[in-house]
C-alpha positions as MATLAB code, in Angstrom:
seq = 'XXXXXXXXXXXXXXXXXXXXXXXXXXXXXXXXXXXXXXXXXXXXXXXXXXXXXXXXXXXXXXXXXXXXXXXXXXXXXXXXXXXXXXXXXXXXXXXXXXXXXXXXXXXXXXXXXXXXXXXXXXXXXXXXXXXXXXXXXXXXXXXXXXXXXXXXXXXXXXXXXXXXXXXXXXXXXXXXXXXXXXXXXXXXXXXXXXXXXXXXXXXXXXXXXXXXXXXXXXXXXXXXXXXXXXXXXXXXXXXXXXXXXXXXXXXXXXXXXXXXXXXXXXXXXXXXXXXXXXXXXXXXXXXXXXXXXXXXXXXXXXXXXXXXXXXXXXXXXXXXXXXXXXXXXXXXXXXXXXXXXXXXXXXXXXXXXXXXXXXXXXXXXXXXXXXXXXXXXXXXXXXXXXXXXXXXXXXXXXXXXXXXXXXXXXXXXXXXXXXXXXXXXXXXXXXXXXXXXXXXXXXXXXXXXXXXXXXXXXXXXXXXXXXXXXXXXXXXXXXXXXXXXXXXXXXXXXXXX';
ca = [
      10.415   49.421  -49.996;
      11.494   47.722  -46.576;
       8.076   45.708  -46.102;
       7.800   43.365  -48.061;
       4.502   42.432  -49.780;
       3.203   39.468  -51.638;
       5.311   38.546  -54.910;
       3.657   38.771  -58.123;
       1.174   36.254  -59.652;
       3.282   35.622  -63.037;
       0.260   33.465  -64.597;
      -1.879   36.663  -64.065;
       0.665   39.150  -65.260;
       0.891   37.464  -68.217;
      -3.429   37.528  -68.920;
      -3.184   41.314  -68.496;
      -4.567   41.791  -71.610;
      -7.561   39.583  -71.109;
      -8.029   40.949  -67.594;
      -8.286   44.498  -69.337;
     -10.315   43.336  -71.790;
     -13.085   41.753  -69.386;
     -12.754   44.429  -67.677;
     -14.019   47.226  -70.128;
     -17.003   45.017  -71.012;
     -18.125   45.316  -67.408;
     -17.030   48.887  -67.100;
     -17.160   50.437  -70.399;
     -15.890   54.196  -71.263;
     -13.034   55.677  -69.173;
     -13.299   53.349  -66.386;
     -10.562   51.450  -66.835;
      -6.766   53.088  -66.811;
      -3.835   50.900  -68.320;
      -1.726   53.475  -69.182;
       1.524   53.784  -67.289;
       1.687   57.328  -66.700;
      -2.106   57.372  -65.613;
      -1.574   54.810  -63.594;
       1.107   56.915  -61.026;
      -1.496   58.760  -59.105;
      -2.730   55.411  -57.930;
       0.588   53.775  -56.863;
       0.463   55.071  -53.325;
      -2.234   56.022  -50.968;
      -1.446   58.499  -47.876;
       1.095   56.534  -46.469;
       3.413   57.955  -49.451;
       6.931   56.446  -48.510;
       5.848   53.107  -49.905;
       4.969   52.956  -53.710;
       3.736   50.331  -56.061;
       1.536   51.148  -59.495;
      -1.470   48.993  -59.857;
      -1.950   46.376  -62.985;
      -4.728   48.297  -63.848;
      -7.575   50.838  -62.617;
     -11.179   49.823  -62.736;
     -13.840   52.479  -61.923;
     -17.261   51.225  -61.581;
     -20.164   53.740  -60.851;
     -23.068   51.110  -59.997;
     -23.251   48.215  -57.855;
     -23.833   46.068  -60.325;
     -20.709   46.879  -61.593;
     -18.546   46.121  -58.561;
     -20.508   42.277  -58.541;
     -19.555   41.914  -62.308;
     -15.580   42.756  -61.612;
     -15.228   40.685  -57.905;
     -17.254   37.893  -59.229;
     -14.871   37.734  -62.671;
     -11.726   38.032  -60.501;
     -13.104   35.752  -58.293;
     -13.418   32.833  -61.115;
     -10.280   33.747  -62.420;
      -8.052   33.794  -59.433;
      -6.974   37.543  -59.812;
      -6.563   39.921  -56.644;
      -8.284   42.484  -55.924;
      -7.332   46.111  -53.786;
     -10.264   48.399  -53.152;
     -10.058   52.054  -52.491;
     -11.612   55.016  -51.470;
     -10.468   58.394  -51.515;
      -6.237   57.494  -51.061;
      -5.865   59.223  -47.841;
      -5.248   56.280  -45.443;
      -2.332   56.801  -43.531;
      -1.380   52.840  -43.040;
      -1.065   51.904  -46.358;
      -4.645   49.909  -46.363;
      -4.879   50.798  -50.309;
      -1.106   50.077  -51.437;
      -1.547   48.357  -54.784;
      -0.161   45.105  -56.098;
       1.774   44.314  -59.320;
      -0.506   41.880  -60.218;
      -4.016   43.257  -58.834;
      -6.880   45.198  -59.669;
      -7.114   48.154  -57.982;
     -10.795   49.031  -57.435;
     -11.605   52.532  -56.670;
     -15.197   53.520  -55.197;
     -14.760   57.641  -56.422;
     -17.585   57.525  -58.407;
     -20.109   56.235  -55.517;
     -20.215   59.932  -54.349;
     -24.305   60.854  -53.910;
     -26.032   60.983  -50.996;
     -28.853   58.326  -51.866;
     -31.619   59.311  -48.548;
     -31.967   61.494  -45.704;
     -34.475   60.653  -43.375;
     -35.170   63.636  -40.424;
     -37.136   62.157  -38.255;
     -34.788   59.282  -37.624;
     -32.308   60.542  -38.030;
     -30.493   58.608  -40.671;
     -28.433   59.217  -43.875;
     -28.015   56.887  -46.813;
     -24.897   57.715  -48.977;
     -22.691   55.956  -50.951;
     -19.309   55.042  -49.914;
     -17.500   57.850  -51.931;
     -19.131   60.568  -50.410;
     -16.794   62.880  -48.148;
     -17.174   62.953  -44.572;
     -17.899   66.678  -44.526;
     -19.961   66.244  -47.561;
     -22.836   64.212  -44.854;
     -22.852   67.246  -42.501;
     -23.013   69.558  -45.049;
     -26.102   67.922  -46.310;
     -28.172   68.236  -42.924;
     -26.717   71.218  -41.877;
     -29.316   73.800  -43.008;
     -31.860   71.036  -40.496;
     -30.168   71.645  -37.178;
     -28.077   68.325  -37.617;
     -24.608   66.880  -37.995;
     -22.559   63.449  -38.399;
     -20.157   63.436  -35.699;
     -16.863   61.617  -36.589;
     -14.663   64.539  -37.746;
     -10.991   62.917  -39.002;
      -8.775   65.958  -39.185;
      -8.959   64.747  -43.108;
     -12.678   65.074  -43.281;
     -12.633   67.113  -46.539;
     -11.053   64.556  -48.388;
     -11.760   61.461  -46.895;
     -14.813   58.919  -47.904;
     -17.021   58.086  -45.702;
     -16.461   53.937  -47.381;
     -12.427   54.198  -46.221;
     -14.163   55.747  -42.577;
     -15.613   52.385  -42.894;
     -12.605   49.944  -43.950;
     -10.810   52.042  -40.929;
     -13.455   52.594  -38.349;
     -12.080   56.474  -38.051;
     -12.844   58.766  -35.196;
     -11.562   62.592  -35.328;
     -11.595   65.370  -32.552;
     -15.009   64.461  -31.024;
     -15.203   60.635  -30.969;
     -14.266   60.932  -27.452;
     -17.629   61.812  -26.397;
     -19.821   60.678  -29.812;
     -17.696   57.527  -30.788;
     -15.574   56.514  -33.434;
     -17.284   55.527  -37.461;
     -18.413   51.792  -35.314;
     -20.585   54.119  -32.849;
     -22.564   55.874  -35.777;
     -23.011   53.618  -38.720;
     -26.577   51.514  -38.722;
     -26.002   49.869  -41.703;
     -24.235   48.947  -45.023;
     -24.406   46.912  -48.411;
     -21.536   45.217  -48.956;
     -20.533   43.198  -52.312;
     -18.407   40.067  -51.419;
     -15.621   38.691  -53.420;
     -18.044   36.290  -54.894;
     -19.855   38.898  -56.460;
     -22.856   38.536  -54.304;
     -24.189   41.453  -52.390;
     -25.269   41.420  -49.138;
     -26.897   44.078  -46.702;
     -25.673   43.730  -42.719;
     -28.074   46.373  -40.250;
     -30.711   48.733  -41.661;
     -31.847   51.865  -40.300;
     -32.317   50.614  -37.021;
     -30.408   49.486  -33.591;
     -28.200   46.635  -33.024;
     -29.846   44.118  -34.776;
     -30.205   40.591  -33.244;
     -27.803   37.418  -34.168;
     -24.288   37.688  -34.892;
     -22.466   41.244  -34.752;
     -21.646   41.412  -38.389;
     -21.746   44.805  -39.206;
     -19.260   45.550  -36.236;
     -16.878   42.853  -37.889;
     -16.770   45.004  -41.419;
     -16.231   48.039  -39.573;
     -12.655   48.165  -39.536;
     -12.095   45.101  -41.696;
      -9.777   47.511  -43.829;
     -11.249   46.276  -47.329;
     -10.045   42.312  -46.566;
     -13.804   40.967  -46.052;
     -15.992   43.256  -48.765;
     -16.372   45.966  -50.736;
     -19.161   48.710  -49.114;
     -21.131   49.945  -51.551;
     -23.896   51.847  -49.440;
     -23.853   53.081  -45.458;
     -26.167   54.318  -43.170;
     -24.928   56.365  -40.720;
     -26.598   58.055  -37.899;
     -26.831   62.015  -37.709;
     -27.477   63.659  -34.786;
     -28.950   67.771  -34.166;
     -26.061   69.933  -33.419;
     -26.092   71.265  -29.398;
     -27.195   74.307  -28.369;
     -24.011   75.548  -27.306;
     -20.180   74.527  -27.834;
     -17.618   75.844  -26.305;
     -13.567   75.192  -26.638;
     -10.955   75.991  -23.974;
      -7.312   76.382  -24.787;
      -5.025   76.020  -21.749;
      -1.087   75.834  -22.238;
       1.298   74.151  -19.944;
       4.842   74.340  -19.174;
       5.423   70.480  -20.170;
       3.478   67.888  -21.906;
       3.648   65.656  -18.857;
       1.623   68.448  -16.883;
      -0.964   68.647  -19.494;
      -0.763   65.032  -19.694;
      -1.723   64.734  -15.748;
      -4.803   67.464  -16.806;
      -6.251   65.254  -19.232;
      -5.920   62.098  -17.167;
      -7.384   64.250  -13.937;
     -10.329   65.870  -16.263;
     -11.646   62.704  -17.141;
     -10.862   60.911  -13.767;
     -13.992   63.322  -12.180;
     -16.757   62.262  -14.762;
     -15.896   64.905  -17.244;
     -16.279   63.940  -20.990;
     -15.613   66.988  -23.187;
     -17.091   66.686  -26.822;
     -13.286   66.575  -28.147;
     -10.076   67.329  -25.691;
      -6.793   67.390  -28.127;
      -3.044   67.615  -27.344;
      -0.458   69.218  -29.255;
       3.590   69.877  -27.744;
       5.462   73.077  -28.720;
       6.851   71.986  -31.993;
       3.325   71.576  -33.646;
       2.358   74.542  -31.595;
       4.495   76.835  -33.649;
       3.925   74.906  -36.888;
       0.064   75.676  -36.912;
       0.425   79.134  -35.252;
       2.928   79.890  -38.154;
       0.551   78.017  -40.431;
      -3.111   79.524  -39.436;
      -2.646   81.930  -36.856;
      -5.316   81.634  -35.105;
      -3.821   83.009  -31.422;
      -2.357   79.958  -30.214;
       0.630   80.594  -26.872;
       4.189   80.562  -28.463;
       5.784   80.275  -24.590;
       4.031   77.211  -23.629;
       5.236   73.371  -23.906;
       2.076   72.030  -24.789;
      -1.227   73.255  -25.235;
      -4.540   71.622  -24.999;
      -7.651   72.483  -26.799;
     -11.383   70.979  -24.479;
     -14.113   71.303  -26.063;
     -17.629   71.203  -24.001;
     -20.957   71.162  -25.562;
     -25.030   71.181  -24.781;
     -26.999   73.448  -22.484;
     -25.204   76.860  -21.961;
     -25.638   76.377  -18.767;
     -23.575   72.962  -18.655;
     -21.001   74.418  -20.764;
     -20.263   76.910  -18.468;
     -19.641   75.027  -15.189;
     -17.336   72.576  -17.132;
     -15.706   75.358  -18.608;
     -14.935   76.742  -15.135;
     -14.115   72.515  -13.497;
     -11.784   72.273  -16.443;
     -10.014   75.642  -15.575;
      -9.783   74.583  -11.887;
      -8.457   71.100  -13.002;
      -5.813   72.494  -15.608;
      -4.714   75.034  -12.719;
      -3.836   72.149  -10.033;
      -1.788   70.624  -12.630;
       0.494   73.529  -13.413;
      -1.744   75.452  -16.466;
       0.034   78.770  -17.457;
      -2.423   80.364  -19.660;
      -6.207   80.227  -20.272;
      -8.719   81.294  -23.050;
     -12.108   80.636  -23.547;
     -13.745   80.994  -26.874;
     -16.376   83.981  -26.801;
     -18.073   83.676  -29.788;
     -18.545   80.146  -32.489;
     -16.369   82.157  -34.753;
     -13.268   82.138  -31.905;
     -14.633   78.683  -31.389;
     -14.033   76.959  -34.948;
     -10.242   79.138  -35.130;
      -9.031   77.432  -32.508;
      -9.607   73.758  -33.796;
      -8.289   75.467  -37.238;
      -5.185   75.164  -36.134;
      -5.624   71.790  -34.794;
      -7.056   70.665  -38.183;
      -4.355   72.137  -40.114;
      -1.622   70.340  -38.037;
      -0.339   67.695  -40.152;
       0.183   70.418  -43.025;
       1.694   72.697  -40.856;
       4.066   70.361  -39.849;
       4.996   69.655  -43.119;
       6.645   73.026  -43.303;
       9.111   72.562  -40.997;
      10.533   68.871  -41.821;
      10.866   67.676  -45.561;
       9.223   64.548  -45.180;
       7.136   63.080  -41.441;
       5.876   59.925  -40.636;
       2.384   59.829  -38.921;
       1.793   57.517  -36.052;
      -1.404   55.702  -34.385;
      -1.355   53.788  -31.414;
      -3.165   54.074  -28.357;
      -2.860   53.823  -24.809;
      -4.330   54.329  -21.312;
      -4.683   57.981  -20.594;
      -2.983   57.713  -17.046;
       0.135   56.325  -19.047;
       0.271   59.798  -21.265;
       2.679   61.265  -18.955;
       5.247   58.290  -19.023;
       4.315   57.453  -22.784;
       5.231   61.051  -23.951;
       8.817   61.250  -21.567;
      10.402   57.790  -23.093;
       9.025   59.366  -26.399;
      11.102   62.079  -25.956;
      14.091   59.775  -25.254;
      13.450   57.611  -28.068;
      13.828   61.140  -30.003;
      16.997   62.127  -28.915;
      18.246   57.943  -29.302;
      17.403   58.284  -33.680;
      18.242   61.691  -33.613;
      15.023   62.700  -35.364;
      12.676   65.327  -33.964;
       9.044   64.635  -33.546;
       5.605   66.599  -33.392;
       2.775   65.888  -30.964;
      -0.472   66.212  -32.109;
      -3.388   63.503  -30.848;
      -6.675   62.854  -29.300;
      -5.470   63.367  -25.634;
      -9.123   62.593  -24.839;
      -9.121   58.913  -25.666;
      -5.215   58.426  -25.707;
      -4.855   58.084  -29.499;
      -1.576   59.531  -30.240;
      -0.065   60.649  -33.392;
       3.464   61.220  -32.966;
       4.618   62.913  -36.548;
       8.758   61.709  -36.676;
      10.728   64.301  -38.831;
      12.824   62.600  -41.034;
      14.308   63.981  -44.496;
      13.449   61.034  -47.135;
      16.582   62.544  -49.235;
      19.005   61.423  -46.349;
      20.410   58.151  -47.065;
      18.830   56.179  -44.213;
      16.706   58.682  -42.423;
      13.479   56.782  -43.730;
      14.595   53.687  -42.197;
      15.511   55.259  -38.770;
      12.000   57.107  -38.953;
      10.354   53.941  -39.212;
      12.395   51.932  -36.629;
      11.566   55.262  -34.726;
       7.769   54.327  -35.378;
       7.967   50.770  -34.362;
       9.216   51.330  -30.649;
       6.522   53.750  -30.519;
       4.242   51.401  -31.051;
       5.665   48.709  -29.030;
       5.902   51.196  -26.465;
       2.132   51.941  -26.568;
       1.624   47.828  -26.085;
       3.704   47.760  -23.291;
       1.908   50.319  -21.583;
      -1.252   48.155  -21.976;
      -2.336   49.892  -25.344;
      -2.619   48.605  -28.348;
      -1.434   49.082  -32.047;
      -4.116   51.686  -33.903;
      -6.837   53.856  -32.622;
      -8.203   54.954  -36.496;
      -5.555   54.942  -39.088;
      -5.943   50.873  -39.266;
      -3.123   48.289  -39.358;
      -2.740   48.111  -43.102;
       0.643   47.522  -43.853;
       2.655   49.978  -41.562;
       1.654   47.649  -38.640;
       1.751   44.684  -40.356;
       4.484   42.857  -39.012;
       4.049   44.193  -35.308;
       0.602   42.379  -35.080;
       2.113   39.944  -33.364;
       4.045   42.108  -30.096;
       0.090   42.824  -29.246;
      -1.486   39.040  -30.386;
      -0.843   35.636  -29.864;
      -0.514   33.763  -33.317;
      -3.508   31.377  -31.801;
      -5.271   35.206  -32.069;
      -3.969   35.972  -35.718;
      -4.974   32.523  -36.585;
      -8.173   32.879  -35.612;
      -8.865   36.529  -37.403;
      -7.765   34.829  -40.145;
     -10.871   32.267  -39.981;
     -13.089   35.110  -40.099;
     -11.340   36.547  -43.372;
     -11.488   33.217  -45.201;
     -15.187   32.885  -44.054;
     -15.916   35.947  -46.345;
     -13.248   35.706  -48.672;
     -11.626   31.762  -48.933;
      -9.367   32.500  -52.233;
      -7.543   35.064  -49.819;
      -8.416   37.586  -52.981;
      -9.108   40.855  -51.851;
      -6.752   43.069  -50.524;
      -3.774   40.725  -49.497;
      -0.310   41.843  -47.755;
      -2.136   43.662  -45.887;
      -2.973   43.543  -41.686;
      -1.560   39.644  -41.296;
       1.736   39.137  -41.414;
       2.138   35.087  -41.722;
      -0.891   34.511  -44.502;
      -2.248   30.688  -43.959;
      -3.950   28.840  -46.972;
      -7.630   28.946  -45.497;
      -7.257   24.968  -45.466;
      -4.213   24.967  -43.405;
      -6.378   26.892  -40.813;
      -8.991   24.265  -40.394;
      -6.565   21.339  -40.257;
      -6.538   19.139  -36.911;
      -3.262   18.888  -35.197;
      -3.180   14.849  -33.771;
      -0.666   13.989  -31.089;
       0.607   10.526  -30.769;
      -3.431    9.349  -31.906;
      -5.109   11.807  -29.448;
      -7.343   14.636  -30.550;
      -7.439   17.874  -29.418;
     -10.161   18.598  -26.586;
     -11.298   15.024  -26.693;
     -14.571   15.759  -24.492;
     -15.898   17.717  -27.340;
     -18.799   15.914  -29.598;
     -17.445   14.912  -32.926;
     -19.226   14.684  -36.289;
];
């Protein structure tokens, strides 16, 4: 493993036992794994180059539950990962040696739907698809569709504020969840929104959105679900180049045009999901974007045709239209199935995240390109061209002696590429521990300092889910010291107490 993650707690290694014990009163039956061998599913999550087996498994199934486990580790010093359903891509649910991991499968029943305001109530295990299919047979849908959706909880949507193929007109996880419990690592459980809008004081609810399991564990969400529109229909236009396409989507949103999802993907992943799905998709095109339009018919149809006009000014070689819903949901098959397809033309690939300013896609995907041919590894474009969230998959051969570390140097001038370019270092995947120890090319360490206030204001004992996001950890107390400077305070016009 080449990033390097906090060393082991000896004094709690050696109370394993006791921690197991205590931890099958709480959670009697088969929630707790100890075994070795059943504990190797666990040791990795979907970033799957970087392995660790947990101390130990707990798997509550009430809230109650989760209290009774935080607040123990809480009074005896012992860490604390949660996780959902293992498929982030960052490494946000890695284990520790010397940890509990805490995993949230069991929460998996939708708890309330309310129709007429719109709202669901599920727990965090439930599957993103799962909360569509559930309103589906009323007209309505929940919008956030990661291409993972069929495995992925709707509690890690949470911990990584996710956003899929349509968050670029309907918002990423932040945009559609009203509410959630949350159990602190105190033990005590606390409720931020409801089932209404924005409510008043601090934005608290925004800060656990994203919070990547360092601040709480969710044990409930509200999300907002919204009726499906009367018509949707998807585009695919191929170009010679992925700079051409680049300069469509840039142009297309430039004159007040926000399709419900607009997606990129070069020639390389082109072939992959053709070969993979085949669904249609050009074979003698460089890149190949997918627009989707939705509401009135008669909407759909004028963007349809700006969109063609658009895509033709910037050098678009082929057109289709979907003609029915069926044509419609093939073409973002193969856009779903990407990342598999991909995986069966390289051994091994290494998913990027960052995001930048959609005018800078052009440039952003050229010095990709050279940064390709400078590790000698290939890479696949597939990303949300819409809102300039790439993922770049490198193609790398984990068997090679030293491929894995040129695929992840690869990764990191990726990302410091999309900061240069005035982006920043994750659009959904989360900073777990991939990003980690780039935090600071985009932040000051005045800025990491002070997002590390707000994580000892919810968690002080720096418990739950450490080694992950920050990569300089300060004792809480060190953060709240005074620096003095030959007798003179700091901002001396400031009221003291």
């Amino acid at each position: 493993m080449s990033i390097a993650m906090p060393a082991p707690d000896q004094a709690t290694l050696a109370k394993r036992d006791r921690i197991i014990a205590a931890m099958r009163a709480i959670v009697p039956g088969e929630g707790v794994i100890v075994d070795e061998a059943a504990l190797r599913p666990w040791e990795s999550d979907g970033l799957t180059a970087y392995r660790q087996p947990p101390m130990l498994v707990v798997l509550p199934e009430t809230v109650e539950q989760v209290s009774a486990v935080l607040r123990w580790c809480h009074g005896e010093g012992v860490r604390v990962v949660p996780r959902g359903s293992g498929t982030s891509l960052s490494g946000g649910a890695l284990p520790l040696a010397d940890a509990v991991l805490l995993g949230m499968g069991k929460f998996k029943r939708v708890l309330d739907i309310d129709y007429e305001d719109r709202v669901a109530v599920v727990q965090p295990g439930v599957t993103n698809l799962a909360i569509t299919q559930a309103v589906e047979g009323r007209g309505l849908y929940y919008a956030p569709d990661p291409s993972s959706q069929i495995a992925c909880s709707i509690g890690g949507n949470v911990a990584e504020n996710s956003g899929g193929v349509h968050c670029l007109k309907y918002g990423l996880t932040t945009n559609n969840v009203l509410g959630v419990e949350l159990v602190l690592m105190d033990g005590e459980i606390v409720r931020l929104g409801g089932r209404h809008l924005d409510p008043g004081g601090l934005d608290l609810l925004g800060v656990i959105v994203g919070s990547e399991g360092l601040l709480g564990v969710v044990t409930e969400v509200t999300v907002r679900i919204l009726p499906k529109p009367e018509t949707a229909r998807a585009v695919l236009v191929g170009f010679p180049d992925a700079e051409q396409a680049g300069a469509c989507v840039a142009q297309v949103i430039a004159e007040g045009i926000i399709p419900a999802g607009m997606e990129m993907m070069d020639q390389p992943a082109i072939h992959a999901a053709e070969a993979f799905v085949k669904v249609g998709y050009p074979l003698d095109v460089g890149a190949l974007l997918i627009v989707e339009v939705d509401g009135p018919a008669a909407e759909c149809d004028h963007l349809i045709e700006e969109i063609a006009r658009i895509a033709g000014t910037n050098g678009a070689v082929t057109t289709r239209v979907s003609q029915d819903e069926a044509e419609r949901v093939a073409f973002w098959a193969g856009r779903k199935a990407a990342f598999p397809a991909v995986g069966r033309i390289s051994p091994d690939y290494y998913c990027m995240d960052g995001t930048i300013p959609r005018r800078r896609l052009p440039e952003v995907l050229r010095r990709m390109e050279e940064l390709s041919q400078k590790y000698g590894l290939g890479v696949a474009n597939v990303f949300h061209a819409g809102d300039g969230n790439l993922h770049p998959l490198i193609l790398y051969d984990a068997n090679v002696p030293g491929e894995l570390d040129r695929a992840e140097e690869f990764g990191n001038d990726i990302l410091r590429l999309c900061v240069e370019v005035g982006g920043v270092l994750t659009g959904e995947h989360g900073v777990g521990i991939e990003k980690r120890d780039l935090m600071p090319e985009m932040f000051t360490e005045a800025d990491l300092k002070q997002q590390q206030r707000v994580k000892c204001a919810f968690d002080p004992a720096l418990l739950l889910n450490p080694g992950k996001v920050f990569p300089t950890l300060h004792r809480c107390a060190e953060l709240g010291r005074m620096h003095v400077h030959h007798g003179a305070l700091p901002h001396p016009e400031l009221p003291r107490f």
